[in-house]
N, C-alpha and C positions, 0 to 999 in steps of 0.2 A: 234402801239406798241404791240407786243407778249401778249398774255393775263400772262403769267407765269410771265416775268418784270415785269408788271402792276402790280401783285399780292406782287412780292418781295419789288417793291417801297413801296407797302403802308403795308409793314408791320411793321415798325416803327409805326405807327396810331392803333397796334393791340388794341383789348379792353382789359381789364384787366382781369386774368383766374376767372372762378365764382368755388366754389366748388359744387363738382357734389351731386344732393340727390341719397342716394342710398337705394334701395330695396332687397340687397344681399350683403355678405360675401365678393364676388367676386369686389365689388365697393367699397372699404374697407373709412371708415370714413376720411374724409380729402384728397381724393381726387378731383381733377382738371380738370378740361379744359378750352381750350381758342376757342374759334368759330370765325373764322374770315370770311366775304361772302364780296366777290365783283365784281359788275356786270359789266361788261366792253363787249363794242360789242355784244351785243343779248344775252349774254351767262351770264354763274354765276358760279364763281371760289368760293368755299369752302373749309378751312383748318383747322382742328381739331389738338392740341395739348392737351395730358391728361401728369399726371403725380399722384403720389400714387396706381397705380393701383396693381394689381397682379404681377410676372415679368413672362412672356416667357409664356404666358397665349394671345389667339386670342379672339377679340371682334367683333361682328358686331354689326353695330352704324348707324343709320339713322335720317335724319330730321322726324321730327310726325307734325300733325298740328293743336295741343294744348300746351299751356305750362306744365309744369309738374306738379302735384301736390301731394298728400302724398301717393296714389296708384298708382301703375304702369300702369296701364290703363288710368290714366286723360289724357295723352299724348296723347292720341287717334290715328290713324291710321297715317302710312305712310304719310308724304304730295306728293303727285302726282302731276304733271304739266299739264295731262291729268287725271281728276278722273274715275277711275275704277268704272262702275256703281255696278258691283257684292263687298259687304263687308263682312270677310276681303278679299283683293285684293292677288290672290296670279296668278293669268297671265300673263306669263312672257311677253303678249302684255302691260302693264301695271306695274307690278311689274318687276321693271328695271333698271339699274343704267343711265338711258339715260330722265325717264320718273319721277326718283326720288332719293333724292340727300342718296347716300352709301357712306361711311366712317368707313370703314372696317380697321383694324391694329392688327399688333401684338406687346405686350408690350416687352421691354428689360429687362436685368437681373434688372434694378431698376426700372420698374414695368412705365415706359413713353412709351410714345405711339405717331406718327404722321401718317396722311391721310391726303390727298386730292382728290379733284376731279374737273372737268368742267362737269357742264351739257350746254345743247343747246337750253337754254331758261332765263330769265328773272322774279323775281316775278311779277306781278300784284299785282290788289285788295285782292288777296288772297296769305297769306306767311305762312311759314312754323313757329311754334314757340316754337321748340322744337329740343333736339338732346339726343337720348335715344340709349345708350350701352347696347346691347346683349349679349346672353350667346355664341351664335356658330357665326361665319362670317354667310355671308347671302347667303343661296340657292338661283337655278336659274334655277332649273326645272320646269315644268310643274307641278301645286296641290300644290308645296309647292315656286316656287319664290317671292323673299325678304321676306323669313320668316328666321330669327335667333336666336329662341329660345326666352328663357324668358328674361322681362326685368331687368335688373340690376340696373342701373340708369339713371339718365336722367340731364339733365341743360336749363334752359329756356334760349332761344336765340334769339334776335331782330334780324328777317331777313328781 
């Protein structure tokens, strides 16, 4: 089966949207999203829907591998499928959307937003437990790849 069917059967089975904590202006109170992750064939489809957000305003948005908590730092670093020994990781060998899961979007005139993506690997013993919105989409140069700015908010996510 297409991993993208896979994904659209089981989204009836979504989880229910959590509201997102926010650290800025820019993740206005009462906003949403819904995290949906499903591994299918070696691989791992991920899908963000937000809604309250800003409108016509870019986010860059990645899994971290802390849950969130009352400061924008609890979330702690990117989750990596291969960790980057140097922290923070900014090597575009490493910080990567192949090596860790981006969900980047831009909002619409009523401030909703969708992403997705497939990465090319599977959790283990180690998961990602967090999905933290940025200020800018996320670089992907050299010194500064998967970095986008400060964090705005975040929503703890069972992956």
């Amino acid at each position: 089966m297409h991993l993208l069917m896979a994904f659209a059967l089981a989204a009836s089975f979504a989880p229910a949207p959590g509201e997102l904590i926010s650290y800025d202006e820019r993740v206005p109170a009462g906003a949403r999203a819904t995290v949906m992750v499903l591994p299918v064939a070696g691989r791992t489809a991920v899908a963000l829907r937000v809604t309250g957000l800003l409108p016509h305003r870019d986010y860059g948005t990645h899994a971290h591998v802390n849950p969130c908590g009352p400061k924008p730092e609890d979330a702690g670093p990117h989750y990596q499928n291969v960790p980057d020994p140097v922290s923070p990781s900014t090597d575009p060998s490493f910080a990567n959307p192949r090596n860790e899961i981006w969900l980047d979007f831009t909002t619409d005139g009523r401030g909703r937003g969708i992403a997705h993506t497939v990465v090319p690997w599977q959790f283990t013993d180690r998961r990602a437990n967090s999905i933290v919105l940025h200020a800018e989409r996320t670089h992907t140069e050299p010194g500064h790849a998967g970095t986008a700015g400060a964090r705005l908010g975040c929503l703890t996510v069972r992956f």
